[in-house]
C-alpha positions in Angstrom: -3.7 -24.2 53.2 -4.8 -28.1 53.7 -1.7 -30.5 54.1 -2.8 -32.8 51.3 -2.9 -31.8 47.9 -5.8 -34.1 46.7 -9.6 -33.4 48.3 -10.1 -35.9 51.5 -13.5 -37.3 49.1 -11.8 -38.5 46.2 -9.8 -41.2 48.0 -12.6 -42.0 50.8 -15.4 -42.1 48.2 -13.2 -44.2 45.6 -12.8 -47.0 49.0 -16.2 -47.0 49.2 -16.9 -47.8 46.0 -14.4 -50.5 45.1 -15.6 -51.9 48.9 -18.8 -51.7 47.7 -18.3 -53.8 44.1 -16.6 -56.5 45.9 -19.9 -57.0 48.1 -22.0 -57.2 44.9 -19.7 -59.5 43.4 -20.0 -61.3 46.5 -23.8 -61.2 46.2 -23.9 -59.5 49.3 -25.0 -56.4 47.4 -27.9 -56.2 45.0 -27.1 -54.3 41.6 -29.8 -50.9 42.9 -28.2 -50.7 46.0 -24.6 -50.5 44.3 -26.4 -48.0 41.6 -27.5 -46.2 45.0 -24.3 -46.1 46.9 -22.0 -45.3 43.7 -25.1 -42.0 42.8 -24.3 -41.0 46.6 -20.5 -41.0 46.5 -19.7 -39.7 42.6 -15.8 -39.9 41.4 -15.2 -36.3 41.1 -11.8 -37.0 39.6 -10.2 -38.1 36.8 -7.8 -41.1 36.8 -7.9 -43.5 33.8 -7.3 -47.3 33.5 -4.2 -48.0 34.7 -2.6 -48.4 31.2 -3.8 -45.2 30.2 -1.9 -43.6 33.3 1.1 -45.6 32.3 0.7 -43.9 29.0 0.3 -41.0 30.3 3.1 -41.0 32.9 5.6 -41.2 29.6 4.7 -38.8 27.5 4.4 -36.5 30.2 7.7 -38.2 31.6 8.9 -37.4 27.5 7.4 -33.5 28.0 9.3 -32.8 30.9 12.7 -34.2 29.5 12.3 -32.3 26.5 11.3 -28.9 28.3 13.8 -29.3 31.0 16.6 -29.8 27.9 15.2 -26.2 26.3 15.5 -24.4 29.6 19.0 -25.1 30.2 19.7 -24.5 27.1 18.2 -21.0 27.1 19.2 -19.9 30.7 21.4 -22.9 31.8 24.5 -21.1 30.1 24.6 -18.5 32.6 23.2 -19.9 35.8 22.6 -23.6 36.3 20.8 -23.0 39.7 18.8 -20.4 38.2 17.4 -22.7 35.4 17.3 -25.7 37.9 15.3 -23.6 40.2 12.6 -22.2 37.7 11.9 -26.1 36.3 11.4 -27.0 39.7 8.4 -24.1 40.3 7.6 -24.7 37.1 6.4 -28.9 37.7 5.3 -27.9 41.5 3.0 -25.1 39.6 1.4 -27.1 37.0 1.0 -30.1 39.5 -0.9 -27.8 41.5 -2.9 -26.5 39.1 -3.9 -29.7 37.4 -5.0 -31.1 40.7 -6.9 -27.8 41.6 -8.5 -26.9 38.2 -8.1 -30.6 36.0 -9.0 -32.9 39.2 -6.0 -35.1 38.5 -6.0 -37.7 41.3 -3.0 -39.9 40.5 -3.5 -40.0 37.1 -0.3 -40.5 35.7 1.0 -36.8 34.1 0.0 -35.7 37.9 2.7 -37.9 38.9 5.1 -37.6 36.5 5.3 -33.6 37.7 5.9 -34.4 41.2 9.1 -37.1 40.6 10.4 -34.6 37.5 10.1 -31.4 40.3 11.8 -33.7 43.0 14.5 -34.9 41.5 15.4 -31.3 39.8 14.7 -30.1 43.7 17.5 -32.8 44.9 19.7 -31.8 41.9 19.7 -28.4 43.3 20.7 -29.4 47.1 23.5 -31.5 45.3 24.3 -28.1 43.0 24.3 -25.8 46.0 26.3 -28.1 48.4 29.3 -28.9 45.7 29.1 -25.6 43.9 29.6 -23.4 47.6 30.4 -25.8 50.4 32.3 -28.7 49.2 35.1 -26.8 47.3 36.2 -24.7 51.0 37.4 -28.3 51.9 38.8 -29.1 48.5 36.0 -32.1 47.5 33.6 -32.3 44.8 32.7 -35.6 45.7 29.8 -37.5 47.7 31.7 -38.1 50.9 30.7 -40.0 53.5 31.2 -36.9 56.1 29.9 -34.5 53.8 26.8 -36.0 52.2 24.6 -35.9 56.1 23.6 -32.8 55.2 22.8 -33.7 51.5 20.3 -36.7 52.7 19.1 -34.7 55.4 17.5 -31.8 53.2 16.4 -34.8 50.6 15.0 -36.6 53.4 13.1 -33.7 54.6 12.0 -32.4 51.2 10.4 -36.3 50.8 8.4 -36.1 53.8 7.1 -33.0 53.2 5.8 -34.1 49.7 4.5 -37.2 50.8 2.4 -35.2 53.3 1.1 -33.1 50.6 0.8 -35.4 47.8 0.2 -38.9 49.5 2.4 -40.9 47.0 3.5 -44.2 47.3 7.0 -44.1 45.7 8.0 -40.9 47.3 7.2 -42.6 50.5 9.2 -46.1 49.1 12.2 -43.1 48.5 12.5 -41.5 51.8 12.7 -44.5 53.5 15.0 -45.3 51.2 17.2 -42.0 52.1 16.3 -42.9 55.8 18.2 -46.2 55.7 20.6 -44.6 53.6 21.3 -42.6 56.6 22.1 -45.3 58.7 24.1 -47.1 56.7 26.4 -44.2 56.0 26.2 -44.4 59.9 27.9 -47.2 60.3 29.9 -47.3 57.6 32.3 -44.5 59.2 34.2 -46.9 61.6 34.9 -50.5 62.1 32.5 -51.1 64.9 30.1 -49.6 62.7 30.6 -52.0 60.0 30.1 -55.0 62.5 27.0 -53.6 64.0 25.8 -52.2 60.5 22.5 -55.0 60.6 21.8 -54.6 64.0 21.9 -50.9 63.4 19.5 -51.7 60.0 17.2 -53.7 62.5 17.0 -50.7 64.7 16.4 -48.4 62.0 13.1 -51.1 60.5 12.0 -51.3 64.0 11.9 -47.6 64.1 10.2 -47.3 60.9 7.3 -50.0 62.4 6.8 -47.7 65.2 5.7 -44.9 63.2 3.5 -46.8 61.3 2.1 -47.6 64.4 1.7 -44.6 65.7 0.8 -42.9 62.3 -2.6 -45.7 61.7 -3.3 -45.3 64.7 -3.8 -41.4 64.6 -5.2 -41.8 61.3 -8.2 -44.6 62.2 -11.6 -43.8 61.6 -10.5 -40.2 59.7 -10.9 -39.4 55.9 -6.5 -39.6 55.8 -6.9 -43.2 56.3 -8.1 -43.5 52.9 -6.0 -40.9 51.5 -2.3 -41.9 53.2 -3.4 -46.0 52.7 -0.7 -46.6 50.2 1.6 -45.1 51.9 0.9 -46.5 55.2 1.0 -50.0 53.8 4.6 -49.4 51.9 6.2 -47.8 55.2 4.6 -51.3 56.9 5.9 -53.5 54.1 9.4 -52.2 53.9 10.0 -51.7 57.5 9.1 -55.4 57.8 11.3 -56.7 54.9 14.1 -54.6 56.4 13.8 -56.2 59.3 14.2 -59.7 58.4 16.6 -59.0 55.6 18.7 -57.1 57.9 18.8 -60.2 60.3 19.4 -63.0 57.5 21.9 -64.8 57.4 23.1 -65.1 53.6 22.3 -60.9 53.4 24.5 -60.3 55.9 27.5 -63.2 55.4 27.7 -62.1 52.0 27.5 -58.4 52.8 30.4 -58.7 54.9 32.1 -60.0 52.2 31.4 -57.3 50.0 32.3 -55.0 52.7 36.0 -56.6 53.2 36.2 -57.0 49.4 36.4 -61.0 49.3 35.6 -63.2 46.7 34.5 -66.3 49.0 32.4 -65.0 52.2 33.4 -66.9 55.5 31.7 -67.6 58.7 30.3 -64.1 60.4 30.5 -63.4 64.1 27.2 -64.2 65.8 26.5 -66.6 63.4 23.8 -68.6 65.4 22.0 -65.3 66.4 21.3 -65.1 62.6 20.6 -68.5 62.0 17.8 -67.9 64.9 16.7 -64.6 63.3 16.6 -66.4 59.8 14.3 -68.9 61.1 12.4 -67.1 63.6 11.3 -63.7 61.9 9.2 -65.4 59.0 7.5 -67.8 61.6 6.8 -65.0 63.9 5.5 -62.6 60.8 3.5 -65.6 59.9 2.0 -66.3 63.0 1.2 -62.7 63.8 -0.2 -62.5 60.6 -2.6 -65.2 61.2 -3.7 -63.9 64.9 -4.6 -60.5 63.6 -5.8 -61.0 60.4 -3.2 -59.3 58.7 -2.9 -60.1 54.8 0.2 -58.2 54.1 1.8 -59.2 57.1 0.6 -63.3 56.2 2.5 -62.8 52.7 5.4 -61.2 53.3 5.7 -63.6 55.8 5.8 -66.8 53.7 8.0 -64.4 51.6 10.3 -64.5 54.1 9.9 -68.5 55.0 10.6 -69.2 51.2 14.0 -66.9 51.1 14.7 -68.4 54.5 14.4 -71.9 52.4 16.4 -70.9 50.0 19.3 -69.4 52.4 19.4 -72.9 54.1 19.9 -74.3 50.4 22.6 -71.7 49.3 25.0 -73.5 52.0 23.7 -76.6 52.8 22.2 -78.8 50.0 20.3 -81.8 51.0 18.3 -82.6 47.6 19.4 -82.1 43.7 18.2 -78.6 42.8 15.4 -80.5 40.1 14.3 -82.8 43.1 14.0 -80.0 45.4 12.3 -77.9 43.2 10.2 -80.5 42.2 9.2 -81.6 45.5 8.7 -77.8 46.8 6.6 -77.4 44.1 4.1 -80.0 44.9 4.1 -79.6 48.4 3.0 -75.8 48.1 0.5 -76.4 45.7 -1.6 -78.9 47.8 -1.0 -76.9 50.8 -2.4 -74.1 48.8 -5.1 -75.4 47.1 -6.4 -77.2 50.7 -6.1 -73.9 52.4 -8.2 -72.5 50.0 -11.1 -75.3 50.4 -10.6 -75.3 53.7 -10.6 -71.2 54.6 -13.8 -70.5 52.1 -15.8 -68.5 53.2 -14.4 -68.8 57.0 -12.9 -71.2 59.4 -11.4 -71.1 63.0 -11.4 -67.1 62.6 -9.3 -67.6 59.3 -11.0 -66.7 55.8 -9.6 -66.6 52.0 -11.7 -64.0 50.6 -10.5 -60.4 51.1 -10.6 -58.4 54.2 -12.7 -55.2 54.8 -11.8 -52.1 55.7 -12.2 -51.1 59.0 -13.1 -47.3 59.5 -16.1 -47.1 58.1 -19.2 -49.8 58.6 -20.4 -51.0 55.1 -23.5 -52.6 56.2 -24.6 -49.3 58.3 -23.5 -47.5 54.9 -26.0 -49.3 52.5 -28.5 -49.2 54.7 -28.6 -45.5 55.1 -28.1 -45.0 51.3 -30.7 -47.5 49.9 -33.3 -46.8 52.4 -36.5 -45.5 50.2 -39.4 -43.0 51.3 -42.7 -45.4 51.1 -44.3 -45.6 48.5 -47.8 -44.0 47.3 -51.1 -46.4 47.1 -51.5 -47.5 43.5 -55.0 -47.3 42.7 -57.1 -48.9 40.0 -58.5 -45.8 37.8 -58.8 -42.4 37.6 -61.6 -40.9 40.1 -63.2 -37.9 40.4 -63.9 -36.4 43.3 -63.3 -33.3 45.4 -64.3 -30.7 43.1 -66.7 -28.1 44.1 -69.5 -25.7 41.8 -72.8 -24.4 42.2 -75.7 -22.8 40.6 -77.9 -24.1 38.2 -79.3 -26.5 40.3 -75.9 -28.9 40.3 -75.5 -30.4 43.2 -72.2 -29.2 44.0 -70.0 -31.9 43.2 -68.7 -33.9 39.9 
């Protein structure tokens, strides 16, 4: 059995489709050649307009409530685990069959099966652990000793599904659990505590790696198309860890919360994250710009503007209006000259969107418009070629 759930075409064709609208909207493709390219690679799928699959995503979300309530109700009374554990097969085997036999490519119910079977799949890892191991040591509670284990098996039964069903928000949740993990790390002992961003640094840096490592195994292969969501939310949320776990106000005030005190006070190391407040969203910035990276560029002025407002929290130098105001105005010229300046393309830098970069576009047209030549056209219908004899014909009409 294939890792992923959905067929490899769906998401490559679907990329080369949308990439090849934005060239005709550009005028860079003429309307036949997009008819010729979208006749070549056919949607064989069916995912609505997006407020169709929000539609559908809540009723089905409804659905599964309601039949979730019934089967507790009929075999719940006698075994939890038991009722937990058929509702679970029960959204894993219709998911699979609506992909299989419906072609449901992300299409909202499809979706709404996959969270409803995980989260009655981590419900049963909570079940099993309190119900059998917890109660030898006399707790029924999530401990912090105790709950490894717990975010272990979650954290494995994520991965696994994001493997097989390439979705973005399981993705968003197990790195979720993952920094989870290291939190509960270093919330076990003092030292923890105090190293608790450094060891939230480590953890983002790790997470950066893998995407790394991960793209680059997956360049110029149909899963680059397939895992692409996912890919760019480990990206984005390794990097907003990152700087988050270095900035100053996160981590003053998180220390606070952490000693239970209503007014924070000055950390230790407090101009290491002064310099990592500053730094990170110049260097995300700046990287952004050298390699052409659009999510990196935006999360980096993301970062600049909480960076801004972190200086403000503690050290006002303007009335909040005349800030604002001024703020304002400066980031919409700089905005609006970037624009003028960066359309189509200057000094390596351009506004309009980027393009993917496994698969050649051009090359792709060219081999999908490209038209046998043409018969000669003539003027009339002509005789000629036929053969007969006798009767003193000649032999030809």
């Amino acid at each position: 059995m294939k890792i992923p759930a959905y067929n490899l075409d769906w998401a490559f064709n679907a990329a080369v489709r949308n990439r090849a609208a934005r060239w005709q909207r550009q005028q860079l493709v003429s309307a036949d050649q997009l008819t010729a390219i979208e006749a070549a690679y056919p949607l064989e799928y069916y995912r609505p307009a997006w407020p169709l699959r929000v539609g559908l995503f809540i009723f089905a979300a409804i659905g599964l409530a309601l039949g979730s309530g019934f089967v507790f109700l009929v075999v719940g009374g006698n075994s939890p685990f038991a009722a937990g554990l058929f509702f679970c097969a029960a959204c894993f085997g219709i998911l699979e069959l609506m992909i299989k036999e419906r072609r449901f490519y992300h299409a909202g119910v499809d979706n709404a099966l996959l969270y409803a079977g995980l989260t009655s799949a981590g419900g049963l890892i909570y079940y099993a652990f309190s119900e059998h191991l917890w109660p030898l040591s006399g707790r029924y509670y999530l401990s912090l000793g105790a709950s490894y284990p717990v975010f272990l098996l979650v954290l494995a039964l994520l991965g696994a599904a994001v493997l097989r069903y390439a979705d973005a928000i399981v993705t968003a949740a197990a790195v979720t659990v993952t920094l989870l993990l290291v939190a509960l790390l270093g919330f076990n002992s003092a030292l923890g505590q105090m190293l608790l961003p450094f060891l939230l640094m480590a953890a983002a840096g790790g997470l950066l790696l893998l995407y790394r490592a991960l793209a680059r195994r997956l360049a110029s292969t149909y899963l680059a198309d397939c895992y692409a969501n996912c890919l760019l939310v480990l990206k984005v949320l390794g990097l907003a860890v990152l700087y988050l776990a270095g900035n100053y106000l996160v981590v003053r005030e998180g220390n606070a919360e952490l000693r239970h005190q209503f007014t924070s006070t000055q950390i230790p190391f407090a101009p290491m994250f002064y310099a990592l407040t500053a730094g990170i969203p110049l260097l995300y910035v700046t990287l952004g710009l050298r390699r052409a990276d659009r999510a990196l560029l935006l999360l980096g002025l993301l970062a600049l503007a909480f960076s801004l407002f972190t200086l403000r929290y503690y050290r006002s130098l303007l009335p909040p209006e005349i800030a604002a105001l001024v703020g304002g105005v400066v980031l919409t010229v700089l905005a609006g000259g970037l624009l003028r300046v960066l359309r189509p393309a200057r000094f390596g830098l351009t506004s309009l969107p980027d393009e993917p970069r496994h698969f050649n576009l051009e090359n792709l047209i060219q081999a999908q418009t490209a038209h046998a030549p043409e018969a000669p056209v003539t003027s009339g219908f002509e005789f000629g070629g036929g053969q007969s004899g006798g009767g003193g014909a000649t032999g030809q009409f």
